[in-house]
N, C-alpha and C positions, 0 to 999 in steps of 0.2 A: 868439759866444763871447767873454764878456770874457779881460783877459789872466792874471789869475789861474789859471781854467779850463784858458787855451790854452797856460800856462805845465807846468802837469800833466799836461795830455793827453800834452805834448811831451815829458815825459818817460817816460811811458809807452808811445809811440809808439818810444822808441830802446829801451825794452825789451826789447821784442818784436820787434822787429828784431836781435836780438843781435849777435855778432859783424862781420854784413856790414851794421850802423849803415844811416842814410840821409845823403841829401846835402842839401843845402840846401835846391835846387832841388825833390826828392822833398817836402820839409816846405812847403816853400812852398806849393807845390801841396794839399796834406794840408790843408791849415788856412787856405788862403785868402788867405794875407798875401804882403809880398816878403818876397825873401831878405835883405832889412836889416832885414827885422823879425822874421824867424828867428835871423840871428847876435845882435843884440841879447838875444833873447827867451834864446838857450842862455847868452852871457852871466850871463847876470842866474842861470839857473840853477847854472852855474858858481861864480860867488860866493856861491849860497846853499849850497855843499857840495858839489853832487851831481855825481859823478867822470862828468864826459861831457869827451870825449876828440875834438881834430880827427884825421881819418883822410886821411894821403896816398892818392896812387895815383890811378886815372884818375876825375876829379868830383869825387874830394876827399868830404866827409862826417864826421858827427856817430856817436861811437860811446858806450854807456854802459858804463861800467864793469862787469864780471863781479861783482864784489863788491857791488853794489846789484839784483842779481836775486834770483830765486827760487831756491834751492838744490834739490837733485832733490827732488820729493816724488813719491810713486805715489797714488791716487785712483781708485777703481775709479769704470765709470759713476755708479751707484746712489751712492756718495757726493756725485760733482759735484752731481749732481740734487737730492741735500738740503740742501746748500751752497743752490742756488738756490732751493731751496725755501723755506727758512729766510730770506732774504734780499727772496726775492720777494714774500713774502707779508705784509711791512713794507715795501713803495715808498716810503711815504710816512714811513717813521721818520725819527729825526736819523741823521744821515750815511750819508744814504740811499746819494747817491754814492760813498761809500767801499765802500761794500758792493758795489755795480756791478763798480767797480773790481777788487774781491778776488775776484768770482765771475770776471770774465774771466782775471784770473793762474791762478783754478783749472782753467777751461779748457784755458789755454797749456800747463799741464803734462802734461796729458794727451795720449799717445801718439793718432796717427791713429786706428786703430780706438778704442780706448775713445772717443774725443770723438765719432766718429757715435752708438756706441752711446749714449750721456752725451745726444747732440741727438736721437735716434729718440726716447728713453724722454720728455726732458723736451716732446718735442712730443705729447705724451699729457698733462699735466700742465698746464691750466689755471687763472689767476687771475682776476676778475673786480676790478677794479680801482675800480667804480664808490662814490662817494665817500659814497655812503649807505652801505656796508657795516656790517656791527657791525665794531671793531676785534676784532684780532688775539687780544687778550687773553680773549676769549671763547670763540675756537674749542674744540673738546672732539672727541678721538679715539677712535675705536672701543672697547668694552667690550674686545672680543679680539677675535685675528686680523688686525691691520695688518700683520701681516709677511707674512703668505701671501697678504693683496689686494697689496703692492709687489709680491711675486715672480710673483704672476700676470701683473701690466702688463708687468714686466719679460720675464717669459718668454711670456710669450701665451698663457696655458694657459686653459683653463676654472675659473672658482673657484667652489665650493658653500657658499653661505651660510645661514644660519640668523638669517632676519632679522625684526624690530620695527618693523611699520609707524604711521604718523601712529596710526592706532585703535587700538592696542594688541594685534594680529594677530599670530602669530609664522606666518612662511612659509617655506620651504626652497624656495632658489630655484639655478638654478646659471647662470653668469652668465658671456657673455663683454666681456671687459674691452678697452673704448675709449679712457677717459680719467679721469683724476680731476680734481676741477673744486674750487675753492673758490668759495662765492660767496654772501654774503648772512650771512656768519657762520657756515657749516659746507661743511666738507670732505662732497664724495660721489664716489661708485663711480655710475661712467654707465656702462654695460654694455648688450648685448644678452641679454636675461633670455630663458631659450630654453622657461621653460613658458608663458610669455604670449607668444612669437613676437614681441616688439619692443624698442627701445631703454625704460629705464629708469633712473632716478635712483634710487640705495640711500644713503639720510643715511653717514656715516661712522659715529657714534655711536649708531646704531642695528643697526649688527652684530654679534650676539652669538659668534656665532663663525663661523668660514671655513677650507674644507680646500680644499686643492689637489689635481686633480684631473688624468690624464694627457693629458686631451684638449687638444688644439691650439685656439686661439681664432683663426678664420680674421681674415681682414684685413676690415673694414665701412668704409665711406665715413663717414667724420663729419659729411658732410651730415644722415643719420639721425636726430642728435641735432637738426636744429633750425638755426636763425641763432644765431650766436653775436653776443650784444650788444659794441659800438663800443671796451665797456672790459674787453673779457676780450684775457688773450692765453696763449700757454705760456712756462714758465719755463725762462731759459737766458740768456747773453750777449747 
């Protein structure tokens, strides 16, 4: 980590540490370097503005001012998630890292439970990240019904689709939902399709419409789907 990097990190590392700051010796250790190149390093940030504060008391430590935080914000799971979603699905854009950055503060805000829920859902929600992709600017979402395939994932329900395959086939399918996957230039619904008794790929934009259904969608091993290739991963922190 050059010092530029290690100079940001640091200060986002006394962020999230709020009021009970770190100590030196904590940062040091964080980041690999001495503690002369910690005090230095807050220094330097010190004089560029940024209200970080020495803390007495036993160890002594680095605290960042309340004023350079995040103000409350509320975020339900399914927000965070499209936060990363939106974010994730540009790695590779300009300020890629900044984006990194603002999804992990969106994180911090969120209370203990929403943030499992926020990491359950976003671990259903795969990228493939491989460099062939089509860019971003191509994707294309479902004709209708994107909102009742999210709340299906979300809630694990059974969803019934009314779908357009490669042939030009229209099938009525009803589907339990494992993961959404980007890859190759299009969003899909991988689910367990319960008239053909196996795992399936539903394009996004080949969904003509989708109802939600009360049935419960049991829990499937994602093994089901297959090896997931080196450059997919889930979206989240």
């Amino acid at each position: 980590m050059n010092r530029t990097d290690r100079l940001y990190a640091l200060a986002e590392e006394l962020r999230r540490a709020g009021p009970a700051g770190r100590s030196s010796a904590q940062l040091a250790a964080r980041f690999e370097v001495s503690t002369r190149t910690i005090k230095r390093d807050v220094l330097a940030l010190q004089q560029a503005g940024v209200p970080i504060w020495a803390q007495d008391g036993r160890g002594g430590g680095y605290v960042l001012d309340r004023a350079a935080t995040l103000p409350p914000i509320n975020f339900t799971p399914a927000q965070a998630i499209a936060v990363a979603v939106a974010l994730g699905s540009v790695r590779r854009a300009p300020f890629a890292a900044d984006g990194a950055a603002a999804l992990a503060k969106v994180y911090d805000v969120l209370d203990p439970g929403s943030r499992r829920r926020a990491e359950d859902l976003g671990s259903r929600i795969w990228i493939n990240d491989d460099p062939q992709d089509v860019p971003p600017g191509a994707i294309e979402g479902p004709e209708s019904g994107a909102r009742v395939i999210e709340e299906a994932l979300h809630r694990r329900l059974v969803v019934a689709l009314d779908y357009l395959d490669a042939h030009g086939t229209r099938t009525r399918r009803r589907v339990e939902p494992m993961i959404l996957a980007l890859t190759y230039g299009h969003w899909y619904l991988v689910g367990w399709c319960r008239e053909r008794d196996a795992v399936r790929w539903f394009r996004w934009d080949r969904v003509r419409s989708a109802r939600l259904t009360r049935d419960p969608a049991p829990e499937r091993d994602l093994a089901l789907i297959g090896e997931f290739p080196p450059t997919a991963r889930p979206v989240g922190p």
